[in-house]
C-alpha positions in Angstrom: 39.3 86.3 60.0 39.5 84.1 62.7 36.9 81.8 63.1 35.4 81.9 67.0 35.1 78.0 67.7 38.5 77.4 66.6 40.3 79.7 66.0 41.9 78.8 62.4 42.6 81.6 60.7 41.7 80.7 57.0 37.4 80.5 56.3 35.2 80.7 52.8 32.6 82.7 52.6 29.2 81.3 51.9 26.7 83.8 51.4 27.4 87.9 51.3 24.0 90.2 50.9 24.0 94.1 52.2 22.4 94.9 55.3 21.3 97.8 57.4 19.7 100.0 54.2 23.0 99.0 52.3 25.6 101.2 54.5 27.1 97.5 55.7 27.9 94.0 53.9 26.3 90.9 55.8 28.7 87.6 55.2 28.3 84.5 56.2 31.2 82.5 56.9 32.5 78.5 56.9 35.6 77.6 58.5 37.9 75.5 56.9 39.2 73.7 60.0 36.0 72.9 61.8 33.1 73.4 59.4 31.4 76.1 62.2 29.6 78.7 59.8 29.2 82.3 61.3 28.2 85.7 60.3 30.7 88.9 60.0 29.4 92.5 59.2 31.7 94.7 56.6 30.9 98.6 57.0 32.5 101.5 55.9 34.4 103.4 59.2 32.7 106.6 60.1 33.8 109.4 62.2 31.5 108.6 64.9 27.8 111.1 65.7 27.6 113.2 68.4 24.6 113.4 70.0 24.0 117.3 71.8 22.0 116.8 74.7 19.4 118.8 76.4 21.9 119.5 79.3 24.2 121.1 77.1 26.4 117.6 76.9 27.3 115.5 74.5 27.7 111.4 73.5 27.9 109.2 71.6 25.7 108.0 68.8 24.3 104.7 70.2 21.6 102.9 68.4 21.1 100.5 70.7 19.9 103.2 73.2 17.2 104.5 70.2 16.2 101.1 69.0 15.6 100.4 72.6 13.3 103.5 73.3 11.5 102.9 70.2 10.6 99.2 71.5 9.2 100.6 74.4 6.9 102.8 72.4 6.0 100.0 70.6 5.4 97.3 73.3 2.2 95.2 72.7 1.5 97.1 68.8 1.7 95.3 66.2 4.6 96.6 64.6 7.7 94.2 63.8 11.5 94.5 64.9 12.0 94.7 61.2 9.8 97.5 61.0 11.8 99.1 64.0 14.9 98.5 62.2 14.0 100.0 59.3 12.9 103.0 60.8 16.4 103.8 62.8 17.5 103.0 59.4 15.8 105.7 58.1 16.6 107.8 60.8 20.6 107.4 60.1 20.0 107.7 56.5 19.3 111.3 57.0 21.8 112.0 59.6 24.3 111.0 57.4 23.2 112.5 54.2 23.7 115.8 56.5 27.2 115.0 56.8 26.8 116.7 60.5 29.6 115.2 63.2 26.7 116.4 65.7 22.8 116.2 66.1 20.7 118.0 68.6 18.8 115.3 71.0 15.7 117.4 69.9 16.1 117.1 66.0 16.8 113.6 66.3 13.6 112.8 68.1 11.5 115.1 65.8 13.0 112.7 63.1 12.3 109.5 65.0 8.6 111.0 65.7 7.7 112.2 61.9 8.5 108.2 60.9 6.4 107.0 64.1 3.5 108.8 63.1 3.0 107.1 60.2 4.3 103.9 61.5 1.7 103.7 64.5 -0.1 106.2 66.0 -0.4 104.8 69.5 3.6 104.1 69.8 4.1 107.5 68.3 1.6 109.8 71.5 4.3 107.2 73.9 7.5 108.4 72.3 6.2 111.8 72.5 4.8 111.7 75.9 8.6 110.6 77.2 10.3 113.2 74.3 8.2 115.9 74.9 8.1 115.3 78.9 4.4 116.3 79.0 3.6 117.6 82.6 -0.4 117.1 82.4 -3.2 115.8 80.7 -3.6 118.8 79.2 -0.3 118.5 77.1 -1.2 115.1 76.4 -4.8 115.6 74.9 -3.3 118.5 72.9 -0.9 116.1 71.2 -3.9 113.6 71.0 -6.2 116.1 69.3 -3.0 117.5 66.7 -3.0 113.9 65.9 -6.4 113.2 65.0 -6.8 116.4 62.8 -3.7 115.6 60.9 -5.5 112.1 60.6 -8.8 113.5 59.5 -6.8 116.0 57.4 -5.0 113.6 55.1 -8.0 111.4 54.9 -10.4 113.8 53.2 -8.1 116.0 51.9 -8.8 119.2 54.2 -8.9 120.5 57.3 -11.8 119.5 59.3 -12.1 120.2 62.8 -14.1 118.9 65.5 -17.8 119.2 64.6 -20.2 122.0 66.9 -21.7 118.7 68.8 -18.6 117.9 69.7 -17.2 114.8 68.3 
């Protein structure tokens, strides 16, 4: 490993913990020409995920891409990037216990959603609004109202619906 202020090839490492729900090996690093310390990632080389679009297409797995629509879903909540991480985490887990080389778009943002939902309730209706493409309020409140009888469901146990005065 070459260290990237120098360049000399020769470094000891200082510190190596796992990372990423264990799939990858954090290290960090001292060079022994200058003394700059800096961090390397060891993971095992998958065949790469195919994500199948809605179009009929296909790409790439790119967890950037999901991380970054899950941010947006969770602008201004209060849930942390480490939370966020440890959800796409999850998320890839999964996948790759499947041993699939390809995902539907559609599973993989039923999978995302399930963890949302628990995770926070407002980012999860935002993901689903943009996932779902809901054309109308109507689709909207529908999704709203699933949410809150799930809610009131696991709370006491059973289903209860909306009372007859309506609230």
């Amino acid at each position: 490993m070459q260290c990237p202020s120098c360049a000399h090839p020769e470094d000891r490492v200082v510190d190596s913990r796992t990372s990423r729900g264990g799939r990858a090996t954090r290290r960090r690093r001292e060079c022994l020409g200058c003394g700059h310390r800096f961090t390397t990632y060891e993971q095992i080389e998958e065949e790469p995920l195919l994500v199948q679009k809605k179009g009929g297409g296909t790409e790439p797995y790119d967890r950037s891409k999901l991380m970054a629509s899950i941010r947006i879903a969770c602008a201004k909540r209060p849930v942390s990037n480490s939370e966020i991480e440890a959800l796409v985490d999850g998320v890839e887990g999964q996948l790759a216990e499947t041993d699939l080389s390809e995902v539907h778009s559609l599973e993989l943002g039923e999978l995302i959603m399930e963890r949302l939902r628990t995770l926070d309730q407002v980012a999860y209706v935002r993901f689903a609004s943009v996932y779902r493409n809901f054309q109308d309020t109507t689709e909207f409140m529908e999704e709203v109202t699933e949410l809150v009888r799930r809610a009131r469901y696991n709370a006491v146990g059973q289903v209860e619906l909306f009372g007859a005065n309506g609230d």
